[in-house]
N, C-alpha and C positions, 0 to 999 in steps of 0.2 A: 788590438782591441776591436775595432772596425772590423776585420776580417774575422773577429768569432762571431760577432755580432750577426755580420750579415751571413754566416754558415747558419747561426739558430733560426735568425729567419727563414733563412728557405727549409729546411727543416719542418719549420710549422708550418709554411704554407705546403708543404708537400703532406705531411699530416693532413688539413684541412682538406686539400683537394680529395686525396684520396677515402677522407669518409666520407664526404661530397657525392663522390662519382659511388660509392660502396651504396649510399641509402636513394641515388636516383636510379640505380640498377635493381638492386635488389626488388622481389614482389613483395607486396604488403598489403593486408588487410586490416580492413577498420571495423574495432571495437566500441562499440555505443555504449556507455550509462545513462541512463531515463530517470525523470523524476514525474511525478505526474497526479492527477486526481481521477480517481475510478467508483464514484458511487455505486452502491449498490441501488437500483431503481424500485423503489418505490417499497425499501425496506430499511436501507441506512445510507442516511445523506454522506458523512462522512467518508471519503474510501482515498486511502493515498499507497500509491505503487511507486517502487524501486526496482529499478532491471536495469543487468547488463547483457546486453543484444552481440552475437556471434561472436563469443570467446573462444571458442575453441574448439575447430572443425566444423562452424554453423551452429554449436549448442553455447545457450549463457544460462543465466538463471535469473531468478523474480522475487520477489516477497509484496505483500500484501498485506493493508490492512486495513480493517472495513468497524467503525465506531469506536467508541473507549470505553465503554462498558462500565461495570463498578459501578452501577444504580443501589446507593445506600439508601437503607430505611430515615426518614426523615421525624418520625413517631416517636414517642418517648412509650410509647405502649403498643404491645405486642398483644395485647387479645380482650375486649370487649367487657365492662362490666355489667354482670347479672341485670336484666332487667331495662339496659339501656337501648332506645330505638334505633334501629338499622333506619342510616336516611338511603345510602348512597355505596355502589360498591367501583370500583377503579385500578384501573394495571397500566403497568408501563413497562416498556422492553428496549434495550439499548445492547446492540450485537458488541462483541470486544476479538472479533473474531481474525485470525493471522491465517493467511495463506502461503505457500511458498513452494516452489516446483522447477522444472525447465522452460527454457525456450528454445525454439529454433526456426532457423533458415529456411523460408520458403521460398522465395524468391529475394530480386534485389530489393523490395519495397516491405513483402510481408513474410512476418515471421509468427510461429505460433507457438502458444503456452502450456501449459499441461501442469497442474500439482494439486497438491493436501489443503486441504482448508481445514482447521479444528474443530469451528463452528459453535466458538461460546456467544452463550448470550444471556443475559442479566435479567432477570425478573422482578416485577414489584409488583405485589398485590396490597388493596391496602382497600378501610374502609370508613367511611366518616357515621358515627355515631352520634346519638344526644343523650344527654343527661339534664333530666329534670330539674336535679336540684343544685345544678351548676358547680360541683366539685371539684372537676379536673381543669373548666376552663370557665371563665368569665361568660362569655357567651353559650355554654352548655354542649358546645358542639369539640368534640375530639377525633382523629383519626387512629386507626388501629394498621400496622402498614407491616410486612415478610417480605423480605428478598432473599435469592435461591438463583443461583446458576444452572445452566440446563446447557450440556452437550450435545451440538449434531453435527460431528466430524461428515465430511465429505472432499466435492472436487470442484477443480478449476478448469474449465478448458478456454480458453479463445486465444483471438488474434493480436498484434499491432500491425498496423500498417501507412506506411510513411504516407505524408499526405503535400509535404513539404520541405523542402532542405534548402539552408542558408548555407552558401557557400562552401555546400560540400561536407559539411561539418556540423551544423548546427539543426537538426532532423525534429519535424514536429510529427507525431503519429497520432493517431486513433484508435483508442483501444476496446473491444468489446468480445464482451464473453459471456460464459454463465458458470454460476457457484449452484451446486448443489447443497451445499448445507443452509442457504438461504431462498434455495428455491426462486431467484431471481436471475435476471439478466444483470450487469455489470457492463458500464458504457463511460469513457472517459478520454481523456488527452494526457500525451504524457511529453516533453519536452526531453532532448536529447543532446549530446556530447560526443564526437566522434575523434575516436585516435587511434592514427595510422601505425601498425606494428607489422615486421617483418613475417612473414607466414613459415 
């Protein structure tokens, strides 16, 4: 009994060493996933990016997405009655727009982006009227309010580029670019994940 005992043992440690020695020899490179906040400046506050950085052969890929869009009319009335005075007119726009494309390997630090943006965005036009004789609303005053989506497919190009790494593994970048369907720059941080795989 002892003597099979101590044969599995060695056994396993002869197993253990030799994956041991297999994964300190072997090359291997490390695959990054991001998570991160990428507004669009000075068009849509909201902007959150997912990336995974040098998957395969220095190319990963991205996705993007910049507002939530879906600005519903708030109006119980769609269109102005006969007679009633124009006080005030009003719009509002909320992008809902997804991007997604590649990345790659520039160096060890910066890597760059490239893709499709769809480029929806949500419209609301709307307009505050009066009424004389106080029919629709207690106070006389109503709004009249249309929402309508509006397509401007375009592109994505920029960087990341590390700015800082915890322990080898734990990568903080800087991201900045520019979107053509929003006609702005795109500037943000993205936090990152690093796992070493055989090449």
């Amino acid at each position: 009994m002892f003597k099979n005992k101590l044969m599995f043992s060695l056994v396993l440690l002869f197993l253990f060493s030799t994956l041991l020695f297999s994964q300190q020899t072997k090359e291997t490179q490390l695959i990054t996933t991001t998570m991160g906040y990428h507004p669009a400046i000075g068009v849509e506050n909201f902007g959150m990016s997912l990336a995974m950085l040098n998957g395969f052969s220095g190319f990963g890929f991205y996705f993007n997405i910049f507002g939530i869009g879906n600005i519903a009319s708030s109006s119980a009335y769609s269109y102005a009655f006969l007679g009633d005075e124009l006080i005030n007119t009003y719009n509002d726009e909320s992008w809902g727009a997804m991007s997604y494309g590649i990345t790659y390997k520039i160096s060890k630090k910066l890597y760059a982006y490239a893709g499709y943006c769809n480029g929806m965005k949500w419209i609301l036009d709307g307009a505050t009227y009066y009424d004389e004789f106080h029919i629709l609303d207690p106070t006389g005053y109503y709004d009249v309010e249309y929402s309508y989506t509006e397509s401007k497919p375009g592109i994505d190009l920029g960087i990341y580029y590390e700015v800082k790494n915890w322990s080898g593994f734990i990568p903080l970048f800087i991201v900045g670019g520019f979107n053509t369907s929003m006609s702005t720059v795109v500037i943000g941080a993205s936090i990152g994940f690093s796992i070493p795989i055989p090449k």
